[in-house]
N, C-alpha and C positions, 0 to 999 in steps of 0.2 A: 504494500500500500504506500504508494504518493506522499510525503510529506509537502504539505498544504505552508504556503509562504506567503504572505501580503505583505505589501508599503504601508506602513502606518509612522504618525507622529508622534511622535516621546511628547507627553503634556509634561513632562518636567522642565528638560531643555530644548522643545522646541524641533530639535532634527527629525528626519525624515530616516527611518529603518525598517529594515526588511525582520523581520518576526514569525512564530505561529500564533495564533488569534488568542492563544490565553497572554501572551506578554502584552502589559502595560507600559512596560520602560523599556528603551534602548540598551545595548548593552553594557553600556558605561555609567548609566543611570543606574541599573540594577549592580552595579559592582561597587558604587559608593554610597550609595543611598539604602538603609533597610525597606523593609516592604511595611507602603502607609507612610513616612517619612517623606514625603514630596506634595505642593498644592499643584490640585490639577490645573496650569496655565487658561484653559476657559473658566477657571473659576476668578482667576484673578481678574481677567479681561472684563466680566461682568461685573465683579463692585467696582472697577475703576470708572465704566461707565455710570455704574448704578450714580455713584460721587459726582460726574461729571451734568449728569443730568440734575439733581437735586442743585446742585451749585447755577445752574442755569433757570431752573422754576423752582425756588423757594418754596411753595404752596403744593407741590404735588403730593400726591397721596400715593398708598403702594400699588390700587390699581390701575392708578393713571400711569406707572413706571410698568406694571407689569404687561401694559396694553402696547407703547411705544416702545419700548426695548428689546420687549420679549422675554422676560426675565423671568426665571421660576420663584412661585413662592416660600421655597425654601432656602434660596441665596435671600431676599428680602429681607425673612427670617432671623437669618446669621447675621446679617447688617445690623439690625434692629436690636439683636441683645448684645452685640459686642459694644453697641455707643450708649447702650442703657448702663452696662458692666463700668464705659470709662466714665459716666458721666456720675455713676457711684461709687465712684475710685476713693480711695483714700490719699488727701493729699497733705503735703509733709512741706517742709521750708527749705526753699534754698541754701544750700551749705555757704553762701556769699553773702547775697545781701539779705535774704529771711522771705523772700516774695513767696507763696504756697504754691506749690507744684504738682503734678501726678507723678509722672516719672524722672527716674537721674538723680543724681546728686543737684548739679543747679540750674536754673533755667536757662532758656536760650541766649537772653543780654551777658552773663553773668558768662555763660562759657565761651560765648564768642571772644570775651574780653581778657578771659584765661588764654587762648587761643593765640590773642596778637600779642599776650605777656611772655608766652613762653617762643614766639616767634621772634620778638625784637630781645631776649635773651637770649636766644640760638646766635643771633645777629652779634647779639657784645661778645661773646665767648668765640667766634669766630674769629674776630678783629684782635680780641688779647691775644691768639693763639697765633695770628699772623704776626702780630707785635713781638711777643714772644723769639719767633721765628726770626725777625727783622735781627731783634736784636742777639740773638747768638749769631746767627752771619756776621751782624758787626764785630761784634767776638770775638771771633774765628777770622775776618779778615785782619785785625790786626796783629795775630800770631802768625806770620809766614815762613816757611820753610820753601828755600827755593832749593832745587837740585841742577846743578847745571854740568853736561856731559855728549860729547860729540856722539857715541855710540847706544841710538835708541831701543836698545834691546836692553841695557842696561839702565838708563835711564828711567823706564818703564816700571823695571824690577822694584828699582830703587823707590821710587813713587809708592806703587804698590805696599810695600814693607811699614813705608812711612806711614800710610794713609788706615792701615792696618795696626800699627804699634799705638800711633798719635792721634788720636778724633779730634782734639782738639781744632788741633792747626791743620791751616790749611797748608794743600802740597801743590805746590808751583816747580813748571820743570818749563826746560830750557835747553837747545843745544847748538847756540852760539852766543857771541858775544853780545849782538845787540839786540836780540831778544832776553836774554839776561838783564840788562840794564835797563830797558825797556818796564819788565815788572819788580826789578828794583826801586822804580825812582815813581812806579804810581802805589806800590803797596808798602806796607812798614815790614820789611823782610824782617825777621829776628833771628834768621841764619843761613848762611849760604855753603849748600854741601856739593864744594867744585875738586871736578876730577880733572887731575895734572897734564892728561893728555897732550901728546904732539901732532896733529896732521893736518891736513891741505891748507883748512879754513878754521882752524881751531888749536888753540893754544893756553892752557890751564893759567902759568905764571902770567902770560899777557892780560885776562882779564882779572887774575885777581891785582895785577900795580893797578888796573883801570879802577876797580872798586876802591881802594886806595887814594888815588887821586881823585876820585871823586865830591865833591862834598854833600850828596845828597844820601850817600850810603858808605862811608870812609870807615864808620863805626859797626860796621854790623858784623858779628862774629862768623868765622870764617872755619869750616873744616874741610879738609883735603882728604878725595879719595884716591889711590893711584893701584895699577896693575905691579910697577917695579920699583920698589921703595930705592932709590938712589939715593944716595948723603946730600949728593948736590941740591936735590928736589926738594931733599925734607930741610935742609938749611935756607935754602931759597923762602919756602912755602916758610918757613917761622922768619925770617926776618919781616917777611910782609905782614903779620901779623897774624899767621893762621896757628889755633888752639888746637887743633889732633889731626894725627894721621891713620887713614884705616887703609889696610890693605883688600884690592876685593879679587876673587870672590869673597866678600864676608860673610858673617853669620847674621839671622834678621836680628836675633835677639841681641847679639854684642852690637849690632849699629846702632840698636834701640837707646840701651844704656847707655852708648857712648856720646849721642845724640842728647840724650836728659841731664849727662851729666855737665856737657856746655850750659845747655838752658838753665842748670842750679845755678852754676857760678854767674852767669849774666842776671839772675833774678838776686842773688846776695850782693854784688857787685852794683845795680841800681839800687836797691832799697836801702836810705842813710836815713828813714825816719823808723816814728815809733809803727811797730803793729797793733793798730784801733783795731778792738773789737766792739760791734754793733750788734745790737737788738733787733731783730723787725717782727713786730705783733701786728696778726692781719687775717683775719678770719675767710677772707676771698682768697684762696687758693693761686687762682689766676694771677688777680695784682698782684700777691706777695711773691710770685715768681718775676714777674716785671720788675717790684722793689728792688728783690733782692741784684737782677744781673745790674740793672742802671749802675745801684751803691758799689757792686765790687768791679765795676767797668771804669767809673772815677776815683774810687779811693783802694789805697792799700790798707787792709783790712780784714779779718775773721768776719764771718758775717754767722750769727745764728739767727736763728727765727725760728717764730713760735704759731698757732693758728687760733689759737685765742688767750684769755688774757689769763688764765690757770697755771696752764703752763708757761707762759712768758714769762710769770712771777717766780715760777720753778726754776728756769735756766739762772733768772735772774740772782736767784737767793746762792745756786753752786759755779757762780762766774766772774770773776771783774770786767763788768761793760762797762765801757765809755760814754756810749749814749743809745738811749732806747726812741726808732721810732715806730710808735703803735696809730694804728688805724682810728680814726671816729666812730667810723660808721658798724661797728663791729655790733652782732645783735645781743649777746649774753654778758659781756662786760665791756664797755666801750672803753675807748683812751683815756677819760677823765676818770673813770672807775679807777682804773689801773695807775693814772697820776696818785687818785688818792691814796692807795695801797704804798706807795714806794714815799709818799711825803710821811708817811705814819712810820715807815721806819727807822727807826733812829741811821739803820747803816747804807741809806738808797736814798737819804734825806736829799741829797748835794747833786744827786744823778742827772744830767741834764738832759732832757726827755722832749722830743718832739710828733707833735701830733700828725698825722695826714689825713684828710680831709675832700672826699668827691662833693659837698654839699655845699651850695651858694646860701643859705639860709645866714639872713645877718646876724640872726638869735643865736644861733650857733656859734656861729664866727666870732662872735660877741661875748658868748662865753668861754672860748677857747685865749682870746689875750686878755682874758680876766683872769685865767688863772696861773699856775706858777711853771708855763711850759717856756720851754726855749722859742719856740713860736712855731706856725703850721704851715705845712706846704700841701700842693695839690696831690692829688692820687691819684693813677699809679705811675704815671708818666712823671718822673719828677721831673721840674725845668731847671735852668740854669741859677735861679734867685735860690731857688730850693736846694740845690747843688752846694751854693753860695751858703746856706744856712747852715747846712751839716758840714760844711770843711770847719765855720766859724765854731759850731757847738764841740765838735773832735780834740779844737784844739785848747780849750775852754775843760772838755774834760778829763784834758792828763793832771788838771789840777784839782778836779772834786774832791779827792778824797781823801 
């Protein structure tokens, strides 16, 4: 016997399949959907009409719908007790402003409004994160590590090793002279690792007398790499003023070290003042990453930081800081809270403390150089006045105490 096949329409999603006359649903329909779990699509079709006709005659009755439409009175039916059911709903208050509602947490004003809040904070958190971003490039651009070497297979290596050892800095390579010089004199190199090399168009000693001579990079530490350690090369390369010599092939790890241990001595070597250590209390996660790179991008400095004001009082009580700057706008203990905590202590009395502040409010403002702070700068972005404020407070508190 024949198995019997028709075209029929799935009332669930609509397509058109071939079936035997007991299937309802397509087969895709029946593999995600259990049996009775789907509205029949002509059901829907009719109360959308049934709605669309009411909204058009106000006054109609159900036989005057059931006359025009064609409607059965058991769709009617279903209409009639589902708007009796919401119209005896139980209604409850907005979780926002209190307005009474049927369903949801809060009404339409109230969410639409939650909606464009948590859109234009999508929006700020984006821009700190780009800012953020901005500013470690800056970062990173002024740590340079140039590599300069006629042969780019080595080259390459060396780059590599670098960029792998060192995240900080950046790795600039080079394999002549006036491309060398070129991103010497637009970036602040902080080290130039030149291989001694002799050939056609390239010559190691010639461009390091050229950096030398220079006065736009005269000072920048200088390491030599070479294939064949000669006396002559290595007496040459130190009279000009080069700090180590490596032999290559080298090893990543010994170039690493031998690489960090320049950059100690040229970090001990600049620094003839004291090391400030600062406070930053800041319950915004974002800004206080902002704070923090700004403050140790201009000062030499420890930097702790705290994300509210419990623990800031903690570092505070097992540290000698200098100077504490905490946030205003913090929501569980604001800066003034936290001013008061450190005035009450006999040994944080002298601390000199500066506030930060997003908020134009003159009340505010008003109370902030009323009290006993060093005085406030904007947030998070410091500016230059602000910059100006904490070099004066730093050096203000090598004598608090």
């Amino acid at each position: 016997m024949a198995l019997t096949v028709e075209r029929k329409v799935c009332p669930r999603c609509g397509r058109t399949f071939s079936g035997r006359p007991s299937d309802r649903l397509c087969g895709i329909c029946s593999a995600v959907a259990p049996a009775g779990a789907y509205q029949d699509r002509s059901e829907i079709n009719q109360r959308n009409a049934v709605r669309d006709y009411v909204r058009a005659h106000p006054g109609a009755t159900d036989s005057e719908i059931i006359n025009n439409l064609g409607i059965s009175k058991k769709t009617i039916r279903d209409m009639s007790k589902a708007a009796q059911t919401f119209k005896n709903g139980v209604y409850h208050p907005c979780g926002r402003c209190g307005k009474k509602i049927l369903n949801g947490i809060y009404c339409p004003d109230c969410l639409a409004t939650l909606r464009n809040e948590a859109k234009l904070q999508g929006e700020r958190n984006d821009y700190k994160k780009r800012i953020i971003q901005e500013e470690a490039a800056a970062v990173k651009s002024d740590n340079v590590i140039l590599i300069v070497d006629a042969d780019d297979l080595n080259l390459n290596m060396t780059k590599h090793i670098l960029e792998m050892g060192m995240p900080t800095f950046k790795i600039s390579a080079a394999n002549n002279q006036i491309k060398a010089m070129n991103i010497m004199h637009g970036l602040k190199t902080r080290l130039l690792l030149l291989d001694d090399a002799v050939s056609n168009n390239y010559e190691g000693m010639s461009i390091l007398r050229s950096v030398r001579e220079d006065n736009l990079c005269k000072n920048v530490k200088v390491m030599m790499t070479t294939v064949q350690a000669k006396k002559e090369n290595i007496s040459r390369g130190i009279l000009l003023g080069a700090l180590d010599y490596i032999n290559k092939p080298f090893d990543p790890k010994n170039l690493i070290e031998r690489v960090n241990k320049v950059l100690l001595a040229e970090a001990i070597e600049f620094t003839s003042r004291t090391i400030f250590k600062i406070l930053i209390i800041d319950d915004d996660i974002a800004d206080l990453e902002l704070e923090k790179n700004t403050v140790s991008k201009n000062f030499s400095c420890e930097i702790l930081t705290a994300s509210n004001g419990v623990e800031g009082l903690w570092i505070l009580q097992d540290n000698d800081v200098d100077l504490v700057l905490v946030s205003l706008d913090m929501s569980f203990m604001d800066g003034l809270k936290i001013l008061a905590f450190i005035r009450k202590d006999p040994k944080l009395r002298g601390m000199p403390v500066i506030i930060m502040t997003n908020s134009n409010d003159p009340t505010i403002i008003h109370s902030v150089t009323n009290s006993s702070v060093r005085g406030y700068i904007r947030k998070p972005i410091l500016d230059n006045d602000g910059l100006l404020l904490i070099k004066n407070a730093l050096n203000e508190g090598k004598y608090w105490r």
